[in-house]
N, C-alpha and C positions, 0 to 999 in steps of 0.2 A: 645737359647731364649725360652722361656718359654710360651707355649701357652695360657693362660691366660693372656687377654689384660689386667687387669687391673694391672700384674706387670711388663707388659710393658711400663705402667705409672706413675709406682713407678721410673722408670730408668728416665724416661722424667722428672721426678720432683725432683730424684737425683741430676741431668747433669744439671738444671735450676736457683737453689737456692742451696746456703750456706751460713753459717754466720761464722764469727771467730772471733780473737783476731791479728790483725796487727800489730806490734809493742806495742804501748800503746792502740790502739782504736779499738774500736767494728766496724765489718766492714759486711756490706750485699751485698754479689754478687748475680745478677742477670741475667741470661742468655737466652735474648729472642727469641734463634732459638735454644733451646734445643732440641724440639720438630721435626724441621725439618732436623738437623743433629743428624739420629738414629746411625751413624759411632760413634760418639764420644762414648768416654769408660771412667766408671769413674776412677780420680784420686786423687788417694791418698794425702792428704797435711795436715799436721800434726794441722796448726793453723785454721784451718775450720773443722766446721761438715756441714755435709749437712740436708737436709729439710725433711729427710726421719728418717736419726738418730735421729733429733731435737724432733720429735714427738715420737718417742720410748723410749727418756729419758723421757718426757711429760708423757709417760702414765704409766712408771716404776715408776718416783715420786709419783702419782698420787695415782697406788695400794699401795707402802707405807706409803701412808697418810692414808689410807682408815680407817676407827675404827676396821674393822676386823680385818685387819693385826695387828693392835695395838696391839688389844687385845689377840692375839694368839702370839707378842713379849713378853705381856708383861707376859703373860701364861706360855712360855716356859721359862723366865726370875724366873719366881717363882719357877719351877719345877726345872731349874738348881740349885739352891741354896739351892733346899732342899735335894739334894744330898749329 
């Protein structure tokens, strides 16, 4: 465990929320004694991410939207080709 509470609320917000893909349907689980059973361990399941990943792809898209990154693709795109 990691002595910093706040990534011991990262595990709480892990173990609480996921979303995924169920057969054909978008589905949100919610787990309202995440918090109180700190036993549970996360697992693994291929058709859900959890609440924790969701926001890390969020802010991965997010830097490569950014105009910087843009402009530094489209930078290194010029300089490949004039190779």
């Amino acid at each position: 465990m990691h002595s910093d509470p706040g990534f011991g609320a990262l595990g709480v917000f892990r173990r609480s929320f996921r979303i995924g893909i169920v057969g054909d349907r978008p589905t949100i689980h919610f787990n309202p004694v995440a918090n109180e059973d700190q036993s549970a361990r996360f697992r693994y399941e291929p058709e859900y991410i959890d609440a924790v990943y969701l926001e890390f792809l969020a802010c991965i898209g997010h830097i490569i939207s950014s105009p910087n990154v843009q402009a530094l693709q489209s930078a290194i795109a010029v300089d490949i080709k004039s190779r």
